[in-house]
C-alpha atoms as a printed R data frame, in Angstrom:
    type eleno elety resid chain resno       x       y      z
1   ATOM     1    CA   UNK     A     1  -2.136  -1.678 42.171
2   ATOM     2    CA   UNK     A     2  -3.811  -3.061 39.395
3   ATOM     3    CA   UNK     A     3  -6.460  -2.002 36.101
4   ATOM     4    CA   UNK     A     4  -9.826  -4.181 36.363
5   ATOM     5    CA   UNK     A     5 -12.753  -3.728 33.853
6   ATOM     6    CA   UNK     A     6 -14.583  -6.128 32.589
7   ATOM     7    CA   UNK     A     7 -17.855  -4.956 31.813
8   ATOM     8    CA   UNK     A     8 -19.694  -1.287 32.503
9   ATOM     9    CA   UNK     A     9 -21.193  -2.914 35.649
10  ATOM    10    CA   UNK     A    10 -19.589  -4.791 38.066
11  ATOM    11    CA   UNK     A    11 -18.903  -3.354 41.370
12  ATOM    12    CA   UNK     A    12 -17.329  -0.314 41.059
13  ATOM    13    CA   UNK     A    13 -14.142   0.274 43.473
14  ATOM    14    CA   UNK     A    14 -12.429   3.075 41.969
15  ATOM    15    CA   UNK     A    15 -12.961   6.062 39.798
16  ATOM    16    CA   UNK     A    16 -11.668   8.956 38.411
17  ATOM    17    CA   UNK     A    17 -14.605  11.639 38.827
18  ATOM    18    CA   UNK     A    18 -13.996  15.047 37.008
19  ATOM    19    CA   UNK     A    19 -13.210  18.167 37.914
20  ATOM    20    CA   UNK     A    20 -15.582  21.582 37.193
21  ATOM    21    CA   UNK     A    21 -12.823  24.138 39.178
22  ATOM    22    CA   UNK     A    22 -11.285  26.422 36.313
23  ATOM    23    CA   UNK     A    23 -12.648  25.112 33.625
24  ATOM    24    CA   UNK     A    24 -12.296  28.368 31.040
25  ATOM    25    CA   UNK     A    25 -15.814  29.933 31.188
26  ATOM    26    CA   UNK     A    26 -17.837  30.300 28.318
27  ATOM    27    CA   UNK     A    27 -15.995  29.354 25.140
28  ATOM    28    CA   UNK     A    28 -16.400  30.959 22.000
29  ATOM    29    CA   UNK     A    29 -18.873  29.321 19.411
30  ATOM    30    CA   UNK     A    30 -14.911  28.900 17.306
31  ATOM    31    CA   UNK     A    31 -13.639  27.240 20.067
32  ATOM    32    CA   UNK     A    32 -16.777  24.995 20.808
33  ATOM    33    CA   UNK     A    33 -15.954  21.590 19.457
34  ATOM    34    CA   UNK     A    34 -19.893  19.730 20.058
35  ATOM    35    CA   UNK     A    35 -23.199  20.492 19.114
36  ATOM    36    CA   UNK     A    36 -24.389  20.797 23.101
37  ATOM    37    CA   UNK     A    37 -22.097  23.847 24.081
38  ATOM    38    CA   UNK     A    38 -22.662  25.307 20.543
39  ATOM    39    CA   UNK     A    39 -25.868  25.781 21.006
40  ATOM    40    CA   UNK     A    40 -25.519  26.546 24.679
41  ATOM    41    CA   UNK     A    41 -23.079  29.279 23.624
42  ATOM    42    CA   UNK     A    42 -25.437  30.631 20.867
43  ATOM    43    CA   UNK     A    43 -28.682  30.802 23.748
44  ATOM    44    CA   UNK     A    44 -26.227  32.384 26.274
45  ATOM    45    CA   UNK     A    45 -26.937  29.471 28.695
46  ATOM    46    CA   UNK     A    46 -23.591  28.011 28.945
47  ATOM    47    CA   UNK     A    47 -23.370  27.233 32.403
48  ATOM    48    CA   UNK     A    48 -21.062  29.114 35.324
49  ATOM    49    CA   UNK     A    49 -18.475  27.420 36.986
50  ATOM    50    CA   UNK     A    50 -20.237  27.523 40.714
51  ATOM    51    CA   UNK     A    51 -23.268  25.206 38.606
52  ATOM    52    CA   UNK     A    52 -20.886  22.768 37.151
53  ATOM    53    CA   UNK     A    53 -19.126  22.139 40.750
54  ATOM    54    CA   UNK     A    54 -22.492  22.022 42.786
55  ATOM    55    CA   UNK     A    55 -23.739  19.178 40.385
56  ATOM    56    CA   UNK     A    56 -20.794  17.384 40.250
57  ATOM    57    CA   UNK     A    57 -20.147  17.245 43.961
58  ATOM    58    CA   UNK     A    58 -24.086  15.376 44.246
59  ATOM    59    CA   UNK     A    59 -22.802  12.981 42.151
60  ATOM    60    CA   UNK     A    60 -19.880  12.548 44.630
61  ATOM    61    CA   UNK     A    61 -21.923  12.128 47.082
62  ATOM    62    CA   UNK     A    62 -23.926   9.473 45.580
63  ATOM    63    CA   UNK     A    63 -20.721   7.340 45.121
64  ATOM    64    CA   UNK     A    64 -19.239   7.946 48.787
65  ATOM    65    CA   UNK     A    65 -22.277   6.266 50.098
66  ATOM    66    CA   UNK     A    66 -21.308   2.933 47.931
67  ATOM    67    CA   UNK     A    67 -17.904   3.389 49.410
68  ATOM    68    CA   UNK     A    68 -16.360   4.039 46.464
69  ATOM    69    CA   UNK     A    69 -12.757   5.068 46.289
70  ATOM    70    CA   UNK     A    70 -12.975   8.683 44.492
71  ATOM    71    CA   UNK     A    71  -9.559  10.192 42.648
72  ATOM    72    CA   UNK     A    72  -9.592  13.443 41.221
73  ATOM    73    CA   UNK     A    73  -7.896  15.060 38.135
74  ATOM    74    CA   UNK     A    74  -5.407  17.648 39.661
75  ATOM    75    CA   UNK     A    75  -6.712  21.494 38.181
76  ATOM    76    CA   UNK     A    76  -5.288  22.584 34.942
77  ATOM    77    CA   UNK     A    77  -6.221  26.319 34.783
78  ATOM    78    CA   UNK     A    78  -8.625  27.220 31.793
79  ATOM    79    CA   UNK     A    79  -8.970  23.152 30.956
80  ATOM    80    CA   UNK     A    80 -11.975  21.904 31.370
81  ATOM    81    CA   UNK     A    81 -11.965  18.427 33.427
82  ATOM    82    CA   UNK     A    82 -14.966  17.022 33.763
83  ATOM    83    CA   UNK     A    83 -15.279  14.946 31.304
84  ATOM    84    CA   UNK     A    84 -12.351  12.116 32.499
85  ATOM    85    CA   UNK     A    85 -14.242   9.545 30.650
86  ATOM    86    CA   UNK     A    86 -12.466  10.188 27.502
87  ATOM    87    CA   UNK     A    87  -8.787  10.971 27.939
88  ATOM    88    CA   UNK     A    88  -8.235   6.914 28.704
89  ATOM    89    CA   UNK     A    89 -10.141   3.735 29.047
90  ATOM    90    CA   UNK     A    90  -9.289   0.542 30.637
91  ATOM    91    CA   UNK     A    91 -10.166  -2.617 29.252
92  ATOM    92    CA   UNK     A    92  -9.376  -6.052 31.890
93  ATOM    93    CA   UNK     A    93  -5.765  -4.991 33.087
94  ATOM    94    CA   UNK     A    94  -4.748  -2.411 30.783
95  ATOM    95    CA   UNK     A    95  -5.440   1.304 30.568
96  ATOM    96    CA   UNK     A    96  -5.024   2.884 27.477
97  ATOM    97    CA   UNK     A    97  -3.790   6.644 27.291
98  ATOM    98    CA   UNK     A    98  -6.340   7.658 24.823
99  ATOM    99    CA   UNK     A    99  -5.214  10.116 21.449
100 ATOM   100    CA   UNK     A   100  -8.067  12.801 22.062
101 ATOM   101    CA   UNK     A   101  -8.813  15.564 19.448
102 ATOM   102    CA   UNK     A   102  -6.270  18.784 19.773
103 ATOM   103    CA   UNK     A   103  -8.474  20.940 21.524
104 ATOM   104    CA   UNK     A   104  -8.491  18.137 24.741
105 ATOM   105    CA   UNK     A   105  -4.818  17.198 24.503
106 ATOM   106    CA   UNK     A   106  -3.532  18.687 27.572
107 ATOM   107    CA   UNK     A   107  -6.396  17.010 29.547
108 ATOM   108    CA   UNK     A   108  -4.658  13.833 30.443
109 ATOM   109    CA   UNK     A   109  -1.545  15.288 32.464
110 ATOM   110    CA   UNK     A   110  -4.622  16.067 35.279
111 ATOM   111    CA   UNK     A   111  -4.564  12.222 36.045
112 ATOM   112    CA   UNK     A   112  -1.001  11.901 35.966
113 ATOM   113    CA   UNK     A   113  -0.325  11.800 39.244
114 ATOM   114    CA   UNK     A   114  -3.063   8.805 39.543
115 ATOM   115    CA   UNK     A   115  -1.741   6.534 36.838
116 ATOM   116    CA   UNK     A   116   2.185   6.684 38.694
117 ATOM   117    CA   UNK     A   117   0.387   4.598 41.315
118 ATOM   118    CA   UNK     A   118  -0.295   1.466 38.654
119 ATOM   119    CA   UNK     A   119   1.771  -0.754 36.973
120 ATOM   120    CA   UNK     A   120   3.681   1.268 34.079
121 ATOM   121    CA   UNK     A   121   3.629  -2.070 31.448
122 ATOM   122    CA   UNK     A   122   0.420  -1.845 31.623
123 ATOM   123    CA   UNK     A   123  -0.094   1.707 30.717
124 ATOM   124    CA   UNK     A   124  -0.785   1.231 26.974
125 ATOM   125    CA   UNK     A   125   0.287   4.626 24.362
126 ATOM   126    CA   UNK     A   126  -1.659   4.114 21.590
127 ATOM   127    CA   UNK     A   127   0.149   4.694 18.034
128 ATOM   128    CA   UNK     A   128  -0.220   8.809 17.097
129 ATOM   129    CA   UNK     A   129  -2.379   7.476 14.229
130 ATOM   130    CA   UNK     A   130  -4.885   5.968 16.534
131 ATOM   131    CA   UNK     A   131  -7.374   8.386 17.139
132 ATOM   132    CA   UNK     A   132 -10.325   7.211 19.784
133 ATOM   133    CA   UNK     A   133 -11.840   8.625 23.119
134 ATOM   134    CA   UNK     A   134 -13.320   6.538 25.707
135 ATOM   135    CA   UNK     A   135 -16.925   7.537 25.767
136 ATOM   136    CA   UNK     A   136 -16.220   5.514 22.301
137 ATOM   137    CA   UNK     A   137 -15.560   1.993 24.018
138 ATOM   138    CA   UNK     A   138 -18.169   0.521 25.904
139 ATOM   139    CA   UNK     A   139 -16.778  -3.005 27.843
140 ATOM   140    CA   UNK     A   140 -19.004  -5.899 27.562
141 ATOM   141    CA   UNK     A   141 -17.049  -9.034 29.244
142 ATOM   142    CA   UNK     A   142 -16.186 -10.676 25.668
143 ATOM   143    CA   UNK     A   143 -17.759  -7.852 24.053
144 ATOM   144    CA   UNK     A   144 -15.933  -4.673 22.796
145 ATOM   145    CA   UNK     A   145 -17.984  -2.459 21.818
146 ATOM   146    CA   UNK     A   146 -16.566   0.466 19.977
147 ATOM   147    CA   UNK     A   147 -18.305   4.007 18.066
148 ATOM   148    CA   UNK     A   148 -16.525   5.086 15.242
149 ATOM   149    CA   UNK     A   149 -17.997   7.106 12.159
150 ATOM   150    CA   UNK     A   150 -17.209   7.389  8.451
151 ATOM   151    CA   UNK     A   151 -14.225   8.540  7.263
152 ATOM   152    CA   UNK     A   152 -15.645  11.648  5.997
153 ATOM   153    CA   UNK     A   153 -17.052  12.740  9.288
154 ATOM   154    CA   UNK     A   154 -13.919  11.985 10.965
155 ATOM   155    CA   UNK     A   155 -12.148  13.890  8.564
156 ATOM   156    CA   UNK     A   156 -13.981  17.406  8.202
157 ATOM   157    CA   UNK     A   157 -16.494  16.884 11.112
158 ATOM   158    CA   UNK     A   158 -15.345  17.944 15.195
159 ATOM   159    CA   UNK     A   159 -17.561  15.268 16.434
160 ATOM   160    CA   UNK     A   160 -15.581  12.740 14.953
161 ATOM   161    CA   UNK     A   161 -13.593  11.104 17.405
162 ATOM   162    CA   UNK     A   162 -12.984   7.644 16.955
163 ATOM   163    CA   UNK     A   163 -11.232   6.166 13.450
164 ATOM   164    CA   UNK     A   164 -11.540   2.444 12.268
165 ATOM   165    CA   UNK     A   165  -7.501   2.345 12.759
166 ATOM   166    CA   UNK     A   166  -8.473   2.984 16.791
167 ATOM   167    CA   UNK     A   167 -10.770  -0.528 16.129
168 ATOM   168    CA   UNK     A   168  -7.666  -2.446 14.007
169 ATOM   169    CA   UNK     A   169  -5.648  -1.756 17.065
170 ATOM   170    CA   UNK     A   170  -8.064  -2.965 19.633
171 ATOM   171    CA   UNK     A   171  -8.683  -6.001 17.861
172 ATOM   172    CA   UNK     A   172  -5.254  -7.140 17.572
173 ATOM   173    CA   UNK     A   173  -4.574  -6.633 21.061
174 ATOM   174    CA   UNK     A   174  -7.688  -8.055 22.494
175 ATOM   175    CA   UNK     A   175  -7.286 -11.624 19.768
176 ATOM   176    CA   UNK     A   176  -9.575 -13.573 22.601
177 ATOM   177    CA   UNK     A   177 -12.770 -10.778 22.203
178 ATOM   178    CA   UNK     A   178 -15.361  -9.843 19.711
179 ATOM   179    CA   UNK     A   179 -14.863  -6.488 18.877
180 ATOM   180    CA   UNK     A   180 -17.932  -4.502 17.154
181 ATOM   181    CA   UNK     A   181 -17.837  -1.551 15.754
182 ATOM   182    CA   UNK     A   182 -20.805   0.849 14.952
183 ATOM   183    CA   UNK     A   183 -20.635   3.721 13.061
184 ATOM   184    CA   UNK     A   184 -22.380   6.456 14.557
185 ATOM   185    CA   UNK     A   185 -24.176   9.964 12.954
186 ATOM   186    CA   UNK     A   186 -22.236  12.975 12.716
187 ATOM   187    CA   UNK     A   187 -23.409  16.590 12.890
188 ATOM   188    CA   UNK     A   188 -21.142  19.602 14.504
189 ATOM   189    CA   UNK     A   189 -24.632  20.907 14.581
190 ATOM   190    CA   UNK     A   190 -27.251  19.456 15.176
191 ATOM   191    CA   UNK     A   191 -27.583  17.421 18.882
192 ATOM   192    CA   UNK     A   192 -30.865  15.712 17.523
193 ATOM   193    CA   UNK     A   193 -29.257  14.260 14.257
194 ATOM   194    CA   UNK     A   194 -25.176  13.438 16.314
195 ATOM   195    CA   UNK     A   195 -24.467  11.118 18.647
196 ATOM   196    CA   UNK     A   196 -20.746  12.394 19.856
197 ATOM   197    CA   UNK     A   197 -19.447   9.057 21.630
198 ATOM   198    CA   UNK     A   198 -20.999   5.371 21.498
199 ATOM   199    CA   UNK     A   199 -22.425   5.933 25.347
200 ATOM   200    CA   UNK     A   200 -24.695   8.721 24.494
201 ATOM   201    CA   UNK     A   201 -26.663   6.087 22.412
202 ATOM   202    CA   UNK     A   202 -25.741   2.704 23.570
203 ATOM   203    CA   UNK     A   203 -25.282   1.575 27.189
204 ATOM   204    CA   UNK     A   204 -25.384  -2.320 28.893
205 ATOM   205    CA   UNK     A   205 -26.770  -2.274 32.347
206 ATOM   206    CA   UNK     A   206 -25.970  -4.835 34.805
207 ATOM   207    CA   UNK     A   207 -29.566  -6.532 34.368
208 ATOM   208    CA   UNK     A   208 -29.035  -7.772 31.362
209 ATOM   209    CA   UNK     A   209 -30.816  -4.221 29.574
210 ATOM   210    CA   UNK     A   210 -29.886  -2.357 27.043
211 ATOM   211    CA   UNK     A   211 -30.503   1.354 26.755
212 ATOM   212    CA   UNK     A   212 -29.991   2.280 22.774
213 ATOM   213    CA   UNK     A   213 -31.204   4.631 20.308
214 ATOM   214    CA   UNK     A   214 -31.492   2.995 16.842
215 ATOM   215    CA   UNK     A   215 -31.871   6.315 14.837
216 ATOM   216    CA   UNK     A   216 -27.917   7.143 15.922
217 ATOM   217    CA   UNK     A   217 -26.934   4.307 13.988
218 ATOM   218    CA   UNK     A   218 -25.366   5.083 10.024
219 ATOM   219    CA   UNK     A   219 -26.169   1.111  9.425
220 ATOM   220    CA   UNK     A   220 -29.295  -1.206  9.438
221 ATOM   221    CA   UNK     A   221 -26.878  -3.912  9.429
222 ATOM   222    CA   UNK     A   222 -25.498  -3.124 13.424
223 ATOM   223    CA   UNK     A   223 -28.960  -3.276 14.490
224 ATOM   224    CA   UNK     A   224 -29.320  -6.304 13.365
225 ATOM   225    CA   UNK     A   225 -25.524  -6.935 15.483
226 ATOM   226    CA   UNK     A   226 -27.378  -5.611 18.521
227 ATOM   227    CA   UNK     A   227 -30.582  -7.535 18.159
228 ATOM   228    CA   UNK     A   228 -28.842 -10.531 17.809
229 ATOM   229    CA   UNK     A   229 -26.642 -10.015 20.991
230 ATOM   230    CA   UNK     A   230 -29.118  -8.247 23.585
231 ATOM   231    CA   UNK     A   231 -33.069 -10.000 23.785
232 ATOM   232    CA   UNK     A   232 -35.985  -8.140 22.539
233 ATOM   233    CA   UNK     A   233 -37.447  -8.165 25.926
234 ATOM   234    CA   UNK     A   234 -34.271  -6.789 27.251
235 ATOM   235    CA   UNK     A   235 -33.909  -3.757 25.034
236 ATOM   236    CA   UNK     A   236 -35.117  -0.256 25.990
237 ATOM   237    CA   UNK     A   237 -34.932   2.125 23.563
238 ATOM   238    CA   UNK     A   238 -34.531   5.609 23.615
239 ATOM   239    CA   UNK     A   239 -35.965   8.298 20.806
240 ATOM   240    CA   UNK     A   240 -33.640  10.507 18.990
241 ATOM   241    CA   UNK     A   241 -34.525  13.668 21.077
242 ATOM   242    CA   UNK     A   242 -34.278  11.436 24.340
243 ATOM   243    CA   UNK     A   243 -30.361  10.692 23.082
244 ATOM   244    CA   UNK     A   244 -29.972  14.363 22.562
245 ATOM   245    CA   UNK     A   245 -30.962  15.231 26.034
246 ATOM   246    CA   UNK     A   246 -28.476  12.077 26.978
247 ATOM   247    CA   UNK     A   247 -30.682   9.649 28.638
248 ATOM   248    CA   UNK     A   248 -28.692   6.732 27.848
249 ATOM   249    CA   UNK     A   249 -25.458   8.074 29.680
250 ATOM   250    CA   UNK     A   250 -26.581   7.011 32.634
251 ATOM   251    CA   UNK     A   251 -23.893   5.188 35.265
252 ATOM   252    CA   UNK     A   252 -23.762   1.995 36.827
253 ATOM   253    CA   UNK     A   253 -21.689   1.898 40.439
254 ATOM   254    CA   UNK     A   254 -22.896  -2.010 40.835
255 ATOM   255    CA   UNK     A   255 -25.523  -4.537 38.558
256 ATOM   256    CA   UNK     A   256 -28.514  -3.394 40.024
257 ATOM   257    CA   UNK     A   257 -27.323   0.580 40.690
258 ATOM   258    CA   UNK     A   258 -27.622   3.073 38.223
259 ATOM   259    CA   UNK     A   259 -27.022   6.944 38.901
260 ATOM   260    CA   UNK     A   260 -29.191   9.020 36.474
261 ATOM   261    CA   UNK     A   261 -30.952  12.666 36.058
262 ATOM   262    CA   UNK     A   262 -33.278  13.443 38.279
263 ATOM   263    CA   UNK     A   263 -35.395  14.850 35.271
264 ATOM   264    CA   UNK     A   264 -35.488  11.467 33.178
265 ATOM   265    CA   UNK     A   265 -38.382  10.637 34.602
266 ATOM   266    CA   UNK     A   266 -40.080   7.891 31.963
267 ATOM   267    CA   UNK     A   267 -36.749   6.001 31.763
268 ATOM   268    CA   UNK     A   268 -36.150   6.608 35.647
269 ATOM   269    CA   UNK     A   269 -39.948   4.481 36.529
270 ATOM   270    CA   UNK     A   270 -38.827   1.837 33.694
271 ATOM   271    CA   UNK     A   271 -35.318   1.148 35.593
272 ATOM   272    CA   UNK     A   272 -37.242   1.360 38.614
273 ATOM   273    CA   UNK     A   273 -39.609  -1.635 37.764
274 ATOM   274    CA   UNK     A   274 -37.150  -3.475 35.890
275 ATOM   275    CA   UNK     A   275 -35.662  -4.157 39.772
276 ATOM   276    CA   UNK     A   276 -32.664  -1.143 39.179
277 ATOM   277    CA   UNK     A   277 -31.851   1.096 42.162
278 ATOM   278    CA   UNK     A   278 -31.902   4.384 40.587
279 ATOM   279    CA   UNK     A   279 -29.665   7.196 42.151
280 ATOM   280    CA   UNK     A   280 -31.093  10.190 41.231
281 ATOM   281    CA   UNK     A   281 -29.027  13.591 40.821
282 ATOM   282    CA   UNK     A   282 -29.857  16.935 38.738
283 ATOM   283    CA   UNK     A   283 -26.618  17.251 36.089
284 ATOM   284    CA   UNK     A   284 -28.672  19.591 33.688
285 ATOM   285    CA   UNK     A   285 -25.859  22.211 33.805
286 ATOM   286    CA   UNK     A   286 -23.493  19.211 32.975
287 ATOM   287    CA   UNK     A   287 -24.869  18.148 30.448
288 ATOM   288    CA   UNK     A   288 -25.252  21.714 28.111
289 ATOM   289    CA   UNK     A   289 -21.354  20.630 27.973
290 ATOM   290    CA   UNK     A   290 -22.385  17.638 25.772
291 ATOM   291    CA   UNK     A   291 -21.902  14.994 28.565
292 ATOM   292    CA   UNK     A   292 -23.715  13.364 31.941
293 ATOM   293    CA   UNK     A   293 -22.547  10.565 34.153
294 ATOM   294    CA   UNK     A   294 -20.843   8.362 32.447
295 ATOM   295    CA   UNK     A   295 -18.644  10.798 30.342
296 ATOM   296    CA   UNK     A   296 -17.680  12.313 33.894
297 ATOM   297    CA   UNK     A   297 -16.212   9.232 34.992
298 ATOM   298    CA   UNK     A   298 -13.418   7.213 34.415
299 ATOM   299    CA   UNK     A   299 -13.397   3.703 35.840
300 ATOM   300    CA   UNK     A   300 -10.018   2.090 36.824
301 ATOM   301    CA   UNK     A   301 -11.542  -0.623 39.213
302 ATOM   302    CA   UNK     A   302 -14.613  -2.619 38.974
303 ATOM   303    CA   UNK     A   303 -14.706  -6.260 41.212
């Protein structure tokens, strides 16, 4: 069996969905490590395990009825799983194991069992200095698109996940694409003023649309990049408390299917009219974990 991503849109095939069984309960606010469960933690409205399972399983149910092949993360007790997006990412026919942050190390040995069934030579272990996650790299056929942040955030911040060695690396092995890196805002703090992974603020739909907010950008100079690449009349953007509630991590299964919250209402009618099929599912409890659809998935297969 073989890796196939081109793009964040094409038919999906098969994905890794997360897991919410065991997941550790309530962390401490030490042991939180993003600005969503922090202050979910503080407000005692960290969601229960029972929540986090119900929500997930509607999304499951969304992609069975596209007939897509589901795998699941095999349960690590007190690890939570349901974020699969960022423990790998696969780029055309190549996944790449990805070098998380401490706290999420163990993570990957719950898909184990699901990368044995690929080719081995083309299961890529990145150099221990490489530091990304793969809610950082967002495929765009000869587009890479890639979140990193400064290397003072990256250094002393939690939310910084992603160096500018992780983009060096990507570059040389991708020669043929145009890699482009943005580098994001940082807060371990604040959700308004932090954008944790490139697809809470940027995400290509199959359209030709862009969903992006500008304020989670460091540099004037990548919005220029981004105007340049995606139309005017193509780009819908997204205010900085939208990102925070994580309206732009929505999830394509095909070009013209996109799974989002049932409570996004405004950019739910735009998709709609645009000519989008939009999916809708409640994930609220998800999401006070600082993720939503696309951070719960991991493609391997896209046609």
């Amino acid at each position: 069996m073989n890796f196939r991503i081109k793009n964040e849109f094409n038919t999906l095939k098969k994905v890794v969905l997360g897991i919410g069984n065991n997941f550790g309960g309530t962390p401490s606010i030490e042991d939180v490590y993003d600005p969503h469960s922090r202050k979910h933690v503080l407000e005692n409205t960290f969601p229960d395990e029972k929540k986090i399972i119900f929500e997930v399983n509607q999304f499951r149910n969304v992609l069975e009825k596209y007939d897509v092949d589901i795998l699941r993360p095999k349960n690590i007790k007190s690890i939570n799983q349901i974020f699969s997006r960022d423990i790998g990412f696969v780029i055309e026919e190549f996944f790449f194991k990805s070098n998380t942050i401490e706290d999420r190390r163990k993570e990957i040995e719950g898909i184990n069992h699901i990368l044995s069934c690929f080719d081995s030579r083309k299961i890529i272990n990145l150099p221990v200095n490489t530091k990304i996650e793969g809610g950082d790299v967002v495929v765009f056929d000869d587009y890479i698109f890639i979140g990193t942040c400064s290397e003072k955030d990256f250094l002393e911040k939690k939310v910084g996940r992603t160096n500018k060695i992780a983009v060096d690396f990507l570059q040389n092995f991708f020669s043929d694409k145009k890699i482009i890196s943005f580098e994001l805002k940082k807060s371990d703090i604040s959700i308004e003023n932090s954008c944790l992974h490139l697809d809470c603020c940027f995400q290509p739909l199959g359209l030709g649309h862009l969903l992006v907010c500008f304020d989670a950008f460091n540099h004037k100079t990548d919005l220029d990049i981004i105007n340049n690449i995606f139309p005017k009349q193509k780009i819908i953007e997204i205010s900085n408390d939208e990102m925070g509630q994580l309206q732009s991590n929505v999830f394509s299964i095909s070009e013209n299917v996109v799974v989002s919250n049932k409570k996004f209402h405004k950019i739910n009618n735009i998709l709609l009219k645009l000519g989008y099929i939009v999916e809708e599912v409640e994930y609220s409890n998800v999401s006070k974990m600082g993720g939503l659809f696309r951070c719960s998935t991991l493609p391997l297969i896209r046609l």
